[in-house]
N, C-alpha and C positions, 0 to 999 in steps of 0.2 A: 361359748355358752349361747349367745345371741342367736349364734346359725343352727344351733339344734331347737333353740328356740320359734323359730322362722317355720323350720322343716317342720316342726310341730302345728303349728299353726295352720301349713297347708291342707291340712285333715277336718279342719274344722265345718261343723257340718252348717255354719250361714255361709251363704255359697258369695256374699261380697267382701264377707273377709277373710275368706278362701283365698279368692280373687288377688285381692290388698296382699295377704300374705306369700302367695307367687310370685305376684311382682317383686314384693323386696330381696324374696329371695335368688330369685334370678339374677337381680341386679347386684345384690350380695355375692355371689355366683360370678360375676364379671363375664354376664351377658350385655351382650350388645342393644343399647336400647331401642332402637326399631326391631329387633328380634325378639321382643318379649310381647307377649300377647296381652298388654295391657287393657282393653276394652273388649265389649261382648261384639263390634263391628269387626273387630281384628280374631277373637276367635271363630265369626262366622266364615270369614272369608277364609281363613287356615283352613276351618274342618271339612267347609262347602265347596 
């Protein structure tokens, strides 16, 4: 339930806990945690 919870959250339309809800889910996910785009510097340099 938690993880549909998560995924749910990612939609949410304040874009910092948008953000917040990414990250946990990724790392819920068993993402690697330099691989998760935690901060707006780390999504710059990804998208840029």
């Amino acid at each position: 339930m938690k993880f549909n919870n998560l995924i749910e959250n990612t939609f949410c339309p304040n874009f910092r806990e948008m953000l917040k809800s990414s990250v946990e889910l990724a790392k819920a996910a068993g993402v690697e945690e330099d691989s998760i785009l935690d901060s707006m510097n780390k999504i710059d340099d990804y998208f840029v």
